[in-house]
ZASE-397506 format. One line per field, with one value per residue (C-alpha): x, y negated, z negated. Coordinates in steps of 0.001 Angstrom, whole numbers, always signed. Example, Ala and Ser with C-alpha at 12.3 -4.5 7.8 and 13.67 -1.06 7.14 Angstrom:
REM residues 2
X: +12300/+13670
Y: +4500/+1060
Z: -7800/-7140
REM end
This chain:
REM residues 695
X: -75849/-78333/-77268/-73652/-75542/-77257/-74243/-71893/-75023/-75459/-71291/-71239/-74358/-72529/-69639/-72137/-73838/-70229/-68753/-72448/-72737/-73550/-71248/-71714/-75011/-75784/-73419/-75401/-78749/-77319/-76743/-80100/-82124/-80048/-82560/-84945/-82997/-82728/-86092/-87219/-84722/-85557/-89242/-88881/-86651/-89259/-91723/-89637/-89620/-93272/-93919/-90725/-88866/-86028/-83347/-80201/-76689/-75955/-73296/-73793/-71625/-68245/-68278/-69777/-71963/-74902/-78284/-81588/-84956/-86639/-88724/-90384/-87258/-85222/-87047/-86033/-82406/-83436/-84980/-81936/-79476/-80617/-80152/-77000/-75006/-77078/-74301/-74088/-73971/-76975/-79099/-78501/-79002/-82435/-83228/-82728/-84927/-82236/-80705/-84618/-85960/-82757/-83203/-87349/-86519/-83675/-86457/-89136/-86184/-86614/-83211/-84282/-80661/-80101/-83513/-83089/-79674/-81410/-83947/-81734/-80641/-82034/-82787/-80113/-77198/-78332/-79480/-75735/-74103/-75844/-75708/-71770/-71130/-73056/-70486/-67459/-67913/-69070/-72928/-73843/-72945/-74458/-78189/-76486/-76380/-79778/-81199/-79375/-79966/-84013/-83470/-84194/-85869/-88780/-88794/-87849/-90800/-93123/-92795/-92502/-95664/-97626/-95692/-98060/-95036/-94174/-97268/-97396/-93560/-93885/-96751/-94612/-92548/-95545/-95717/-92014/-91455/-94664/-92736/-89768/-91904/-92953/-89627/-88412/-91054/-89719/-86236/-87115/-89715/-87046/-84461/-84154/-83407/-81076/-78540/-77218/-81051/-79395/-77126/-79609/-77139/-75085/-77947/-78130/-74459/-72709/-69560/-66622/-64820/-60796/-60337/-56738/-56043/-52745/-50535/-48604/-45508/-47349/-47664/-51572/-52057/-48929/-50342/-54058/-52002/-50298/-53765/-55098/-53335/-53594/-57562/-59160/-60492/-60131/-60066/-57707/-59564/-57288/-57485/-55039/-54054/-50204/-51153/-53838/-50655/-48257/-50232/-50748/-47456/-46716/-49648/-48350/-44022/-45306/-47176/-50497/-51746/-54202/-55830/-56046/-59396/-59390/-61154/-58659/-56913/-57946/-55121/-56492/-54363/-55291/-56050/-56570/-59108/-57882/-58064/-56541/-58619/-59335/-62569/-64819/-64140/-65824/-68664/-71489/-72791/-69458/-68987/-65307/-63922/-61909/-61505/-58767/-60319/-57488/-57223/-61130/-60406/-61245/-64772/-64996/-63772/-66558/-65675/-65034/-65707/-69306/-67061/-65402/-68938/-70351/-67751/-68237/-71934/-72365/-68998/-69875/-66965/-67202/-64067/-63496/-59681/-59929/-57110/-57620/-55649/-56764/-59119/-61714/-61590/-65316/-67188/-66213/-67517/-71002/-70985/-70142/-72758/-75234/-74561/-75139/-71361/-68708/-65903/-62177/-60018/-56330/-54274/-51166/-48084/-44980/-42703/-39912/-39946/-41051/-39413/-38980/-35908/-34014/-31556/-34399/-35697/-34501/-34503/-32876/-33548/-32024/-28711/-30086/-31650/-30228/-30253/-33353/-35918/-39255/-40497/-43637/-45865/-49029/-49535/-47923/-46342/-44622/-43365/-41525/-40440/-38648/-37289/-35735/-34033/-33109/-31238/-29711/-27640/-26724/-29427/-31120/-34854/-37861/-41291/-44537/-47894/-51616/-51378/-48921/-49230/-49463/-46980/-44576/-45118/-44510/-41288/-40167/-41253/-38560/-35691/-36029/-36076/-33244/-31063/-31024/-31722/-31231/-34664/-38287/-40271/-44057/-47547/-49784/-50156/-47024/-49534/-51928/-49788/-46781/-44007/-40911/-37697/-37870/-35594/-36765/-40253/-40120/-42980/-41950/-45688/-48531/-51222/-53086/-56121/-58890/-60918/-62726/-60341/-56953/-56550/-54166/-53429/-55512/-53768/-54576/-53040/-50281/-49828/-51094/-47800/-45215/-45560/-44301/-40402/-38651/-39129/-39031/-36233/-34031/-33894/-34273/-35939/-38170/-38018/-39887/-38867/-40921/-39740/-42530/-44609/-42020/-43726/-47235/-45937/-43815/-47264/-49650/-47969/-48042/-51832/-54430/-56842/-60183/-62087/-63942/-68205/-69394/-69591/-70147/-72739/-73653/-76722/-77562/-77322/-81021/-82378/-80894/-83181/-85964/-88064/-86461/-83430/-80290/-78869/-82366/-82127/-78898/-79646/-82750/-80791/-78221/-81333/-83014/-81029/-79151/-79447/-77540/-73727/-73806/-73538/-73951/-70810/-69673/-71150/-71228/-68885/-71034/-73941/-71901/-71476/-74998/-75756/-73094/-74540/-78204/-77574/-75906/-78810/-81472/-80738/-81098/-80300/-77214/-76084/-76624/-74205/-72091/-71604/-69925/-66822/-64840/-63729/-62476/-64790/-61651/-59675/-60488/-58920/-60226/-63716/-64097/-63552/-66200/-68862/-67929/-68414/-71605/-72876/-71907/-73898/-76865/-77425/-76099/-72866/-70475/-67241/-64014/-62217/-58934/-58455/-58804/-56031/-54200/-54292/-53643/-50785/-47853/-45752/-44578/-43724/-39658/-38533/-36287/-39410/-39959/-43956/-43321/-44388/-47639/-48396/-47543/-49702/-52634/-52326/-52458/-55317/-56586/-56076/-57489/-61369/-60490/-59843/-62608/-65554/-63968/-64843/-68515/-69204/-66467/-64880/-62617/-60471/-59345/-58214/-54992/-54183/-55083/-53148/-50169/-50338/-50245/-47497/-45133/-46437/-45183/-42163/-41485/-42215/-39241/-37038/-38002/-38031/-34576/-32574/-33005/-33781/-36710/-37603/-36791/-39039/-38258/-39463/-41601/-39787/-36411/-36117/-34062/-34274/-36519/-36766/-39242/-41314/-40814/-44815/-44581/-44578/-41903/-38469/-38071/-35776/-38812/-41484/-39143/-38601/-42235/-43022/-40645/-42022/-45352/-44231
Y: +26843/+27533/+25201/+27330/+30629/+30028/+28499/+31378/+33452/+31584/+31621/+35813/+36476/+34332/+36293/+39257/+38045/+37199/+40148/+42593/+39862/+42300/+40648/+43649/+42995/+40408/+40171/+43591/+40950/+38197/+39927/+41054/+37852/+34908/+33729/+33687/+31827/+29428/+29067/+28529/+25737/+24113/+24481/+22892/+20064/+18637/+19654/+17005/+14543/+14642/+13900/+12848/+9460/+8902/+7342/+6433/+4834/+1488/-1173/-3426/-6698/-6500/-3171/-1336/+1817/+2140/+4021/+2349/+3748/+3527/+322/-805/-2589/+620/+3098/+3315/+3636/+6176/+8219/+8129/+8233/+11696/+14119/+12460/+12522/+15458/+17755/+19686/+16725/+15406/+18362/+18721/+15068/+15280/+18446/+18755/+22480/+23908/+26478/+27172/+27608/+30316/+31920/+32537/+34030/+36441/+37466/+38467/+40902/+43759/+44814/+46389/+46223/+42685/+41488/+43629/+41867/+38298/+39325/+40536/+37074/+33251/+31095/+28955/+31449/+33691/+30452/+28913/+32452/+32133/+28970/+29647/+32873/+30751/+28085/+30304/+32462/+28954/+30969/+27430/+25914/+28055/+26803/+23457/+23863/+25652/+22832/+20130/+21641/+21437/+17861/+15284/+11586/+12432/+15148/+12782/+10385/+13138/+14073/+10255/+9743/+12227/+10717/+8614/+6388/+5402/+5810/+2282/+1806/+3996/+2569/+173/+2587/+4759/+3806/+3609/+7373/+8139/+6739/+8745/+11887/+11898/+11594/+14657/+16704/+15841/+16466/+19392/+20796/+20356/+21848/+25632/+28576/+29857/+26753/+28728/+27084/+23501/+24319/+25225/+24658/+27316/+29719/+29783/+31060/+34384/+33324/+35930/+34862/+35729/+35303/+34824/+35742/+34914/+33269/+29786/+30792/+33632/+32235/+32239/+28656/+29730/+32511/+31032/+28104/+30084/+31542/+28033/+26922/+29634/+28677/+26582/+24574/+24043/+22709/+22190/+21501/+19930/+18778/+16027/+13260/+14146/+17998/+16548/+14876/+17520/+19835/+17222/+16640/+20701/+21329/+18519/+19330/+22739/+22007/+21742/+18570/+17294/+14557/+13466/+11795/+11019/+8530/+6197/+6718/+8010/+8985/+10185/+12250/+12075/+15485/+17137/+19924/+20075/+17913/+17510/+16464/+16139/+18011/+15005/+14213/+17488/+17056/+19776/+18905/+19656/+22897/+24714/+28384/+28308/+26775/+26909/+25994/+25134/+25727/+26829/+27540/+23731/+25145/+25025/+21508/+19194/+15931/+17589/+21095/+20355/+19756/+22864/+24855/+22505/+24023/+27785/+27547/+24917/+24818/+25288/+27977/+31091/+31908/+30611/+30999/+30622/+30409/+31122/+32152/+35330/+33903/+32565/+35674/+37255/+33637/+33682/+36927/+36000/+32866/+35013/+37378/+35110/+33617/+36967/+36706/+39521/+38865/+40695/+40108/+39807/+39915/+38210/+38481/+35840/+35904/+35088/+36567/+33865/+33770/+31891/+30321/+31440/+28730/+26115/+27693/+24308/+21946/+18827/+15636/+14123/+16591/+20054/+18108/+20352/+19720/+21458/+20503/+19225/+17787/+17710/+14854/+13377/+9771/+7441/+5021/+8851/+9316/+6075/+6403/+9939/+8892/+5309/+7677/+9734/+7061/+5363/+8656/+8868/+11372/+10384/+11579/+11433/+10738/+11748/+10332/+10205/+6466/+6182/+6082/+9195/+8163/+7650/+10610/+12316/+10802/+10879/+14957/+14534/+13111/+15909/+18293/+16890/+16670/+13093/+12976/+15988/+15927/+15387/+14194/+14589/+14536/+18104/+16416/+19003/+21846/+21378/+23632/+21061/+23134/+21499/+23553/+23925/+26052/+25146/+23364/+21919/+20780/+17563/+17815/+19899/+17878/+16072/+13221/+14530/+11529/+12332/+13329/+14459/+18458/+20862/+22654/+25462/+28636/+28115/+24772/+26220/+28869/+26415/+24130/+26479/+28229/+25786/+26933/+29526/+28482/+31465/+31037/+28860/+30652/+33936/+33368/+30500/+29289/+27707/+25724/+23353/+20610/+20938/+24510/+26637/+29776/+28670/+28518/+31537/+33430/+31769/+31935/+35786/+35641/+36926/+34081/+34660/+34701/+31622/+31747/+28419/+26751/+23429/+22256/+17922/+16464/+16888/+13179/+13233/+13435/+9821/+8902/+9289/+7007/+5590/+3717/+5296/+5284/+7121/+9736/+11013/+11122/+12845/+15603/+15989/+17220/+19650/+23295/+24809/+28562/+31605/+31353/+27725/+24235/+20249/+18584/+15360/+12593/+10430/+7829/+7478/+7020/+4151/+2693/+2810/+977/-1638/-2565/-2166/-5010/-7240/-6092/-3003/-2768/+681/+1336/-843/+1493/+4652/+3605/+1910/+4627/+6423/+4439/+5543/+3785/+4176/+2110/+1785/+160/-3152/-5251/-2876/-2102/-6519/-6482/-3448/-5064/-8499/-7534/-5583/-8977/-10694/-8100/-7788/-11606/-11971/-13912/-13490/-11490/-13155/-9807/-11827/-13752/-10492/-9048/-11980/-12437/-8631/-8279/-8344/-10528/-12577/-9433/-9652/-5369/-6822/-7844/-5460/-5448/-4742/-977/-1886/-4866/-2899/+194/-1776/-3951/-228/+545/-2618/-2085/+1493/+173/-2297/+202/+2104/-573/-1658/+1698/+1883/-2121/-4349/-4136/-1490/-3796/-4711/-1240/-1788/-4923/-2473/-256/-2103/-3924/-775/+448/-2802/-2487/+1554/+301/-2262/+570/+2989/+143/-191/+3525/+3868/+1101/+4257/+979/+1694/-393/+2212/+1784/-874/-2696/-5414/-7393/-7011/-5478/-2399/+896/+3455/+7157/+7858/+10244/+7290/+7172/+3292/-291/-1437/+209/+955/-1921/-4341/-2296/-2054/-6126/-6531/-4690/-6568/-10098/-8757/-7977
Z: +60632/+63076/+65670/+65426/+65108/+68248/+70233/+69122/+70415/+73959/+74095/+73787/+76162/+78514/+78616/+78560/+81523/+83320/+83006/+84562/+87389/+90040/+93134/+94973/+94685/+95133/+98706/+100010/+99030/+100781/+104118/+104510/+102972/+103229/+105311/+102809/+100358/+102318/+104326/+100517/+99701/+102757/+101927/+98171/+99723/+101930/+99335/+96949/+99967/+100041/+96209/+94631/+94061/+96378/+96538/+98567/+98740/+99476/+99133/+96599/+95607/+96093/+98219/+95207/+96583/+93896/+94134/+95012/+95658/+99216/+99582/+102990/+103965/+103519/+104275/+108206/+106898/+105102/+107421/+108919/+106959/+105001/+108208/+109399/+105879/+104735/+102187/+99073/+96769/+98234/+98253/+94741/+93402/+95785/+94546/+91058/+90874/+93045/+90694/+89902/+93280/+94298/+91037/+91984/+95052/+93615/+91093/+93842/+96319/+96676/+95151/+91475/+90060/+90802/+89498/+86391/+86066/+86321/+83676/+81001/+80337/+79885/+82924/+82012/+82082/+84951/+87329/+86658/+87157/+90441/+91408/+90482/+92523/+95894/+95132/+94625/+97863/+99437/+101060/+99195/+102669/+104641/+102475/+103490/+106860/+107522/+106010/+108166/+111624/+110535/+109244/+111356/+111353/+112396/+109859/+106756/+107765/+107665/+104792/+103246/+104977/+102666/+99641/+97571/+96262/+100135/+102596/+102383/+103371/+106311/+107388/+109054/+111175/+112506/+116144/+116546/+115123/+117383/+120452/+119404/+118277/+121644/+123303/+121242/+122526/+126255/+125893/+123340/+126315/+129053/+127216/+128497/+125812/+128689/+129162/+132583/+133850/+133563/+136519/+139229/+142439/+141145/+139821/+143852/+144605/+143574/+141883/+141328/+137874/+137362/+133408/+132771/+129093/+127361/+125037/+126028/+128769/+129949/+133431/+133783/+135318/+137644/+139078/+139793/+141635/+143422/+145126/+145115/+147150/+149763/+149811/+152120/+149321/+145747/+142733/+139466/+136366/+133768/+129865/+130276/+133261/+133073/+134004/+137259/+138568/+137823/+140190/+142387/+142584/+142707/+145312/+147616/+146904/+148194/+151806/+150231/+150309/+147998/+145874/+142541/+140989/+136731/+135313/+135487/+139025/+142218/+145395/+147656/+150167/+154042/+155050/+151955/+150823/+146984/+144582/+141185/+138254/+134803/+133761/+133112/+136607/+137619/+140597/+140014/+143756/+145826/+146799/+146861/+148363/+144779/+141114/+138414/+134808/+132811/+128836/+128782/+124597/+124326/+125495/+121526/+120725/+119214/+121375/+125017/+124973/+126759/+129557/+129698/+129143/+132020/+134153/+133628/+133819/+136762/+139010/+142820/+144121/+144974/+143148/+139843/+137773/+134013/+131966/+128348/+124976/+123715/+120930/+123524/+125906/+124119/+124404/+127938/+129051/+127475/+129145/+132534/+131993/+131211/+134971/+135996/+138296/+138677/+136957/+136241/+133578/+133471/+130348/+130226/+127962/+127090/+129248/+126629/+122475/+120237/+116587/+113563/+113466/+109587/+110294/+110708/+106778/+104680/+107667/+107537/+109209/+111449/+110252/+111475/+114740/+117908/+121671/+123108/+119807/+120267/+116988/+116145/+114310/+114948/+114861/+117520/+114416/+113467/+116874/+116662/+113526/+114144/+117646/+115842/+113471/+116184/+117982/+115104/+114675/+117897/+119670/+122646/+122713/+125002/+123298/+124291/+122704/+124084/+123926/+126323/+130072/+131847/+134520/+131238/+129766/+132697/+133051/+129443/+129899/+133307/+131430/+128699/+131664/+133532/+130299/+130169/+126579/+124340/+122102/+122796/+119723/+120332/+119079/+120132/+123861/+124364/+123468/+126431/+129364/+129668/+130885/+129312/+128445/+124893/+123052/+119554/+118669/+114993/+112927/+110959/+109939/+109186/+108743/+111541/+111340/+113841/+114428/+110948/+108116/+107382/+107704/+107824/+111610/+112734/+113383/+117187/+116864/+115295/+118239/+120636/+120305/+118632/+122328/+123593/+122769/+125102/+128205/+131121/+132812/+131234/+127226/+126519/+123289/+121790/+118303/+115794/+112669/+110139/+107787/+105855/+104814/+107013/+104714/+105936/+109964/+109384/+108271/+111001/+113818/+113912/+112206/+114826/+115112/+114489/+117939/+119031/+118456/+119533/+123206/+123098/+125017/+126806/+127285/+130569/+132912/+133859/+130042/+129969/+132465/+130185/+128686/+125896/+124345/+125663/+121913/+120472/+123625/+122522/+118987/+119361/+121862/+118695/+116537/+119060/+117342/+119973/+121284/+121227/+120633/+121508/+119511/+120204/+121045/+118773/+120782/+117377/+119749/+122248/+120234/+118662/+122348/+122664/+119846/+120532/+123919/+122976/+120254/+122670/+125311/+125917/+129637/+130143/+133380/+132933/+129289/+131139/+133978/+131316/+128951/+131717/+131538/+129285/+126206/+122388/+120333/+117601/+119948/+119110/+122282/+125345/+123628/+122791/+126670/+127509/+125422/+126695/+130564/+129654/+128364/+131470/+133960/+131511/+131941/+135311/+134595/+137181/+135818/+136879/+137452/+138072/+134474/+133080/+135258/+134665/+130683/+130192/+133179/+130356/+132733/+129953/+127761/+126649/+126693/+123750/+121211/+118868/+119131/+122861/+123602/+121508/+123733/+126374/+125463/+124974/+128345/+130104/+128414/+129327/+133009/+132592/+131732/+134689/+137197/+136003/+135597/+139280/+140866/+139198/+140040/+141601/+144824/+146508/+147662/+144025/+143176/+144739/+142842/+139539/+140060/+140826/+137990/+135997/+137735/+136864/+133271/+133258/+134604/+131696/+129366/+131137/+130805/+126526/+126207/+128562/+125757/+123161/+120932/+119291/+115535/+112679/+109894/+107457/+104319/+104773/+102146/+102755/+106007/+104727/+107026/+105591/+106649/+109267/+106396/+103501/+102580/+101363/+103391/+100566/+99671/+95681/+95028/+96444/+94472/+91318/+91903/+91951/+88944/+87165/+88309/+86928/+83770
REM end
């Protein structure tokens, strides 16, 4: 009786205590002391470091993940491992007082209503009420995040150090997190609160900024050519390869010659005073009369954006173009000002209306399929699929994928032009400026893998590529359509996008030339908390380079010159070669440039084999490290050779892609044809057949 006395009586004050949460409240408290919440968190977490038991994942038998506590031979794992997979779920299994720390600093504000509210009920129900409102209105991420820009290795050892349970463990790692202690305190000492103090050659220069601001086909990278190429100098900053050689190819069609440098190909063009590049390629030392920074709203993306921010803060020209979508116009102008240069601004508008296409409402595919579509997925193994499909009924289609050769794309993106085929099916490489004459753009998908997880398209993405359709000039209105989610497109594509708040920022060449392990440099850089409206970039895949070529060999010199090349760790048969020729130099084994070449040439490749294009694909790749490790340490001579090479292998892919023969997908079994959106490797009659052999 008592037991159901006092749960009927726990049951009502709950609903009591629901219904008089104070949200206002408690949101007017969390604007002003958020902070505090937090800083007292952060303090009881390293408090429960120091004292606590700990313990961490690991992989057991059989690829089982179970808990075990730190020892001495896991505690440098774990010094590690807590800052870099620092979440929710761990900060509550570490901290189990979590709920009881927030609800102590809630009952010391300074906000009589709300601690009134807290003390009219038990611990337990107000601290879950709480600890449920932080999770609903998700400020339980921002305690998460305060918390993980403070954590860092050093940080974690510190604090085991003073832990009775482990001072022994740690005892072990003391004059390596010395070393790297002091290491942090040089790059952390050399790293400037004002980031426009990393660029001192053009601190020295007054630079006159033109922002261009505008949606896609608004004709803001045509109008800063057009004064480019009047200058005595300049420069074209691209995102992709394909749009450095279409304005190389534009700036040279038009009487202008210049060159083109990426990290893959250099032509240089006798004569010339421009020069066509992508933005890694970007030299900080030459000077220019003029600049065009293409696309600068990637100034925001995690893996390149520290490209885009190196650009606007350290570019040498004494005119500088940027083109922009609207959403990044505000970040620019600080980063401007903080130069202290002049700048203008000039808004653009599209040149053609862009609208949802009613008719496009229950698409069909490959039925409602029209000449002029782009369709839109985001995997190469999609791209095939759709295009296979395509041609099997009859439809001739370019494709475009970031895998593919830039000279292909580009002349996939021709044939589209030129009418040659009536569709282009694509991945979001269309979204980056390529000017092709779309009348409709169609998203077959919404979702998109970003290097980390599966997620559904930002509302810039969205705008990014659905601008795309309507070309000036040739329709006088652009469409958009979705297979999937056409409510969702319909609704984001007119959505204002919220306006970009984060720069991403590199680590500057000469920290690498610190003392210190190349890999331990960079992750040490990643911990130091960046200033003002800027944010580390993603350099998780370079750190992973690092580490692959320190294990083979710590020549430092050698990794800092080497992790300039670039190269996809994931792709297995380029990145065995990478690490394999970084083994060779490190121990001064001559590299037989010429086997290489020869293995990888494709010569024997038959267009007709259905594993062709991948072979194909990969040998370009291939040939792209070779060019590259070629210009940093072979012999100019051998460029030539390269690069013709890569032309003959291009040329095998135009004849594959020209056939309009490309593999549908099929079951693995049987063979049968399957639709290009079919999630399964089997059809239902092979998984039906299987289920009754099991039986």
């Amino acid at each position: 009786m008592n037991y159901k006395f006092r749960r009927e009586r726990d049951r009502k004050q709950k609903y009591l205590a629901e219904k008089a949460f104070p949200r206002k409240e408690f949101d007017e408290y969390w604007k002003k002391h958020s902070e505090d919440v937090c800083r007292a968190v952060y303090t009881a977490f390293l408090d429960e470091l120091a004292t606590g038991k700990m313990f961490m994942q690991v992989t057991g038998p059989y690829g089982r993940t179970q808990r075990q506590e730190v020892f001495k031979g896991n505690v440098g794992k774990f010094c590690e491992f807590v800052p870099e997979k620092f979440n929710g779920n761990m900060l509550r299994d570490m901290l189990p007082d979590l709920s009881r720390v927030v609800h102590g600093v809630v009952l010391e504000c300074d906000n009589m209503q709300l601690v009134e509210y807290v003390m009219s009920y038990s611990d337990k129900i107000s601290t879950r009420l709480i600890m449920g409102f932080l999770h609903d209105t998700k400020k339980d991420k921002v305690i998460v995040e305060y918390i993980k820009t403070r954590l860092n290795e050093m940080v974690v050892y510190e604090q085991l150090s003073h832990n009775p349970r482990y001072s022994q463990a740690t005892e072990r790692l003391k004059k390596t997190m010395e070393a790297k202690q002091l290491l942090y305190r040089s790059i952390e000492t050399s790293t400037p609160d004002d980031y426009t103090k990393l660029f001192p050659l053009a601190r020295q220069m007054k630079r006159h900024f033109v922002l261009h601001i505008g949606p896609t086909n608004s004709g803001k990278t045509y109008n800063a050519i057009q004064e480019l190429m009047e200058a005595d100098s300049g420069i074209y900053l691209a995102p992709l390869r394909l749009l450095a050689y279409e304005q190389y190819e534009n700036m040279n069609s038009n009487g202008c010659p210049c060159s083109m440098i990426t990290g893959e190909e250099r032509i240089l063009v006798p004569g010339s005073f421009h020069q066509s590049s992508t933005i890694e390629m970007m030299s900080l030392r030459e000077e220019w009369d003029m600049a065009i920074i293409d696309e600068a709203q990637m100034v925001a993306d995690r893996q390149r954006g520290g490209s885009w921010t190196a650009a606007i803060l350290g570019l040498r020209a004494k005119k500088i173009h940027i083109c922009a979508s609207p959403d990044a116009e505000k970040l620019l102008v600080k980063m401007i000002k903080s130069c202290g240069d002049t700048m203008e601004i000039m808004h653009h508008e599209r040149m053609t209306p862009l609208e949802m296409d009613e008719e496009a409402e229950n698409f069909r595919f490959p039925e409602d399929v029209k000449k002029g579509d782009a369709l839109i997925v985001f995997s190469r193994k999609d791209v095939h699929s759709v295009a296979a499909e395509l041609q099997d009924s009859g439809v001739k289609c370019s494709i475009i994928y970031g895998s593919l050769p830039y000279d292909v794309r580009h002349r996939e993106a021709g044939k589209f032009a030129e009418g040659v085929t009536d569709v282009v099916v694509a991945t979001d490489a269309i979204g980056m400026g390529m000017n092709l004459p779309i009348r409709r753009v169609v998203f077959l998908e919404t979702v998109k893998y970003d290097g980390v997880k599966q997620r559904p398209l930002t509302i810039s993405e969205i705008k990014q590529i659905a601008g795309r359709a309507g070309r000036y000039g040739r329709y006088d209105v652009g469409y958009v359509g979705a297979y999937y989610d056409y409510d969702i497109i319909s609704r984001l594509l007119y959505y204002k996008a919220l306006p970009i708040n984060r720069a991403m920022i590199s680590i500057p060449e000469e920290f690498l030339e610190k003392d210190g392990k190349v890999s331990t440099i960079l992750e040490l850089w990643n911990q130091i908390p960046a200033a003002d409206y800027y944010d580390k970039g993603d350099i998780t895949e370079k750190i992973r380079v690092a580490h692959a070529l320190e294990d083979i060999l710590d020549d430092r010199e050698l990794i800092r010159q080497f992790i300039r090349i670039p190269v996809n760790p994931d792709n297995r048969e380029v990145f065995e070669i990478y690490t394999d020729y970084y083994k060779r130099l490190a121990n001064g084994i001559p590299i037989d440039l010429r086997e290489s070449m020869e293995i990888h040439n494709a010569s024997g490749v038959n267009p007709q084999y259905a594993r062709a294009l991948q072979i194909l694909e990969v040998s370009s790749a291939v040939y792209d490290f070779l060019y590259s490790f070629t210009r940093m340490f072979g012999e100019e001579e051998d460029l030539a050779d390269i690069l013709e090479i890569k032309r003959q292998i291009s040329e095998k892919i135009f004849i594959i892609l020209d056939m309009q023969k490309l593999s549908m997908k099929s079951c693995k079994i049987c063979g049968k044809k399957l639709k290009w959106s079919y999630q399964y490797a089997l059809c239902q009659d092979c998984i039906r057949k299987g289920r009754d052999a099991r039986r």
